[in-house]
Structures are given as structure tokens and as C-alpha cells.
Backbone as CSV, one residue per row, in Angstrom:
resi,resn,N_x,N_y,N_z,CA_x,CA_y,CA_z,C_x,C_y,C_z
1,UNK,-6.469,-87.653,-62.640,-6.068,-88.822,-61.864,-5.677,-88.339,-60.467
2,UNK,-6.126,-88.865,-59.493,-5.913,-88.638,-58.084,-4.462,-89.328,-57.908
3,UNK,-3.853,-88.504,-56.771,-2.467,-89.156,-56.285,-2.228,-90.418,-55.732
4,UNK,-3.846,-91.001,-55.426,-3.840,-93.101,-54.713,-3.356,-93.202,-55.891
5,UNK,-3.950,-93.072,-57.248,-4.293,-93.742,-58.049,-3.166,-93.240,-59.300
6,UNK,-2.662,-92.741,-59.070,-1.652,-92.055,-59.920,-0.261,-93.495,-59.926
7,UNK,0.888,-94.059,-61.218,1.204,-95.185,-60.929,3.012,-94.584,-60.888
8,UNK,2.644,-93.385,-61.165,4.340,-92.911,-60.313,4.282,-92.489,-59.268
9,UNK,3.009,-92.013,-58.287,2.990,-92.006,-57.210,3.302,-93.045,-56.339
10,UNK,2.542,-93.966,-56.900,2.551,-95.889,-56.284,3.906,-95.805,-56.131
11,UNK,4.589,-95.955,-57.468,6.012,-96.335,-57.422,6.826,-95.803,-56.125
12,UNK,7.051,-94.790,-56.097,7.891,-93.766,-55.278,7.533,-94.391,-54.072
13,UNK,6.310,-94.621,-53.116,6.106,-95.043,-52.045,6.214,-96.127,-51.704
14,UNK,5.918,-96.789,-52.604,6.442,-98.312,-53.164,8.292,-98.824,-52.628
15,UNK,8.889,-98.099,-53.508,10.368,-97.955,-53.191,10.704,-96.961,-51.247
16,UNK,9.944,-96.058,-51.393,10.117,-95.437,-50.617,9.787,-96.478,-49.361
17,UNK,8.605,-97.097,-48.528,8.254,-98.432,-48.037,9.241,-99.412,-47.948
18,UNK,9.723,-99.781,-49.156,11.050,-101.100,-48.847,11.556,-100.591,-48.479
19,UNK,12.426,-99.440,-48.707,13.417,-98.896,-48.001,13.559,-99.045,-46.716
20,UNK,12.360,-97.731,-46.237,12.050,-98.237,-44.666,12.226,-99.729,-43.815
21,UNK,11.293,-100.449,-44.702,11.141,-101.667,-44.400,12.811,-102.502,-43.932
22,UNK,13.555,-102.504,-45.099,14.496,-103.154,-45.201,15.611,-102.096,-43.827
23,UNK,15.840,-100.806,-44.263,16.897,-99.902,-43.332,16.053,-99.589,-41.692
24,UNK,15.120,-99.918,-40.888,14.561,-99.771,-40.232,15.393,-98.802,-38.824
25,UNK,16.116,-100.066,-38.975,17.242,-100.398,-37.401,18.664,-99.365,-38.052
26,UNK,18.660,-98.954,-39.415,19.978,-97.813,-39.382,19.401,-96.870,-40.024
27,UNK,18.464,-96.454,-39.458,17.663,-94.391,-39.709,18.160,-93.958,-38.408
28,UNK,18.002,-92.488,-38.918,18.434,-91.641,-37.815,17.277,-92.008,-36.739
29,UNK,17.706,-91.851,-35.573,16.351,-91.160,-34.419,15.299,-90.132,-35.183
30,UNK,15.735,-89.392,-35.563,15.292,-88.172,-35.986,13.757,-88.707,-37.180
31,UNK,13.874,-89.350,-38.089,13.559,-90.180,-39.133,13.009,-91.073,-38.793
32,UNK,13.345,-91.730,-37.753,12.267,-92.993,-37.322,11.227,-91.973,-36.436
33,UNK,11.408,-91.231,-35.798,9.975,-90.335,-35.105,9.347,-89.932,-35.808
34,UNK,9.628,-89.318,-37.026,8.564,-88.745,-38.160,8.034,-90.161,-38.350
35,UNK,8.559,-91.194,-39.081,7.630,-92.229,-39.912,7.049,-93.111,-38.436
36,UNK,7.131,-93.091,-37.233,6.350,-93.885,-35.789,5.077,-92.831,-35.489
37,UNK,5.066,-91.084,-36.068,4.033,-90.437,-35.798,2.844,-91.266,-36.677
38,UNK,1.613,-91.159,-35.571,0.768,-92.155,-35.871,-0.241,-91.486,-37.404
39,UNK,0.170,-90.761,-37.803,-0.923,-90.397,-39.089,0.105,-90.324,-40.490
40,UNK,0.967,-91.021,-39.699,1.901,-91.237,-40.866,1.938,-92.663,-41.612
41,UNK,2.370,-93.379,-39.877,2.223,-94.799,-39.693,0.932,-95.723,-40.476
42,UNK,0.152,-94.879,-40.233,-1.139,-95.572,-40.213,-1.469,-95.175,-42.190
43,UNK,-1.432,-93.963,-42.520,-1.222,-94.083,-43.956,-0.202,-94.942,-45.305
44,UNK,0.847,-94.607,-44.631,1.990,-95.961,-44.975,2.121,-96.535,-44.838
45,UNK,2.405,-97.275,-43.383,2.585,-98.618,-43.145,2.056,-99.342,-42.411
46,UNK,0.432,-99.162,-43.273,-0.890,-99.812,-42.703,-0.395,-101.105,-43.379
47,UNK,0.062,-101.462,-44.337,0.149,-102.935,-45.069,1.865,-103.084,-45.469
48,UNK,1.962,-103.474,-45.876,3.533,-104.086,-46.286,3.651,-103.407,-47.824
49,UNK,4.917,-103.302,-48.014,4.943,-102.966,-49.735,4.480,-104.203,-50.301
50,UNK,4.687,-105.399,-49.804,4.059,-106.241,-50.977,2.875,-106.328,-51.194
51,UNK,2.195,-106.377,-50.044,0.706,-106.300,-49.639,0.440,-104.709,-50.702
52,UNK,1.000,-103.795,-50.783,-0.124,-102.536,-51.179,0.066,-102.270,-52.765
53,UNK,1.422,-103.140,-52.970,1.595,-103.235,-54.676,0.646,-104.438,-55.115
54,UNK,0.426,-105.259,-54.404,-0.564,-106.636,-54.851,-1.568,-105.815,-55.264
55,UNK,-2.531,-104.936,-54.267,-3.630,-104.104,-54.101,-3.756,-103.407,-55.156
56,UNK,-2.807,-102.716,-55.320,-2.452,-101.652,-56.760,-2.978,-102.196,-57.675
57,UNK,-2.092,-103.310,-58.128,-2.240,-104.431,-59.010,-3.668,-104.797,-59.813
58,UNK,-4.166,-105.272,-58.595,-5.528,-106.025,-58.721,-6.723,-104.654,-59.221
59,UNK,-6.209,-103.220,-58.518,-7.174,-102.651,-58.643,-7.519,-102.057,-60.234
60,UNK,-6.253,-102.138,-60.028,-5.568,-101.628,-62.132,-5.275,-102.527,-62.906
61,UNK,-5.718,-103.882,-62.680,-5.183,-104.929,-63.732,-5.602,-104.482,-65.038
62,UNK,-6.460,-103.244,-65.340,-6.242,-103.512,-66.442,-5.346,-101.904,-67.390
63,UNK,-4.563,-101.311,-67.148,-4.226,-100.642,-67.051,-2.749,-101.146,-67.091
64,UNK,-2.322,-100.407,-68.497,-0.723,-100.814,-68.904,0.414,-100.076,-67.949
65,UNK,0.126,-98.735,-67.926,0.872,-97.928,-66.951,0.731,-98.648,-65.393
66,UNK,0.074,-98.865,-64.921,-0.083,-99.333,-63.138,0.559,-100.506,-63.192
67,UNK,0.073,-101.116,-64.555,0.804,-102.772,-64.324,2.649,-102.554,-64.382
68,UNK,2.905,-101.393,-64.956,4.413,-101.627,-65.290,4.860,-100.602,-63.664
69,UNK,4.118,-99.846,-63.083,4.524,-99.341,-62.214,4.768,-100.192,-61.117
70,UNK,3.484,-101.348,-60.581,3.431,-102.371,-59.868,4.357,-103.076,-60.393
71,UNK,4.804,-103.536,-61.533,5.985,-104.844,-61.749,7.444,-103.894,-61.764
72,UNK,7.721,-102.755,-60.880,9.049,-102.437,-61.089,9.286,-103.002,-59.483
């Protein structure tokens, strides 16, 4: 299983994403320059966590593990 496609990988970035998402405006300086470098940006937070767990979702609907990784 590759690491896209892996559904504890999902998870972790998943959580890891809201985080960001939600703490944006109280990260260090330091922390917001790593995740604004553009080959970072553009791998992560090309879509929204909801948007890339939907994706997950759909791609693994049938798949018990992805579905429970996507519904945490």
C-alpha cells in the first residue's frame, strides 16, 4: 500500500490539516513559513480537509479500514 493510499496516513494529515486550518493566526512565524513554502502548500493545502477526506472517501468506498479512517 502506498502512503496516498495508506488510511492512517489519511488520518494523521487529516487531523494534522484541521489543525492548521483551525490554529492558523496562533503558529509560530517559524511554522507558518515552513507550511506557506510553496511545495508544501501546494501538496497539503491544495483542498480543504473536508474536501480531501470526501476524496478519500469516494475513492475507498469500498474499503472498511479507509471508511473508518475517513469517518474519524
Amino acid at each position: 500500500m502506498n502512503l496516498l493510499t495508506d488510511p492512517r496516513v489519511h488520518g494523521c494529515l487529516v487531523r494534522l490539516q484541521r489543525f492548521v486550518e483551525q490554529e492558523r493566526d496562533r503558529l509560530s512565524p517559524a511554522v507558518r513559513s515552513v507550511l506557506e513554502r510553496k511545495e508544501v502548500a501546494a501538496d497539503v493545502f491544495s483542498v480543504s480537509a473536508q474536501e480531501r477526506n470526501e476524496g478519500f472517501l469516494k475513492a475507498h468506498a469500498n474499503s472498511l479500514p479507509h471508511a473508518l479512517a475517513a469517518a474519524r
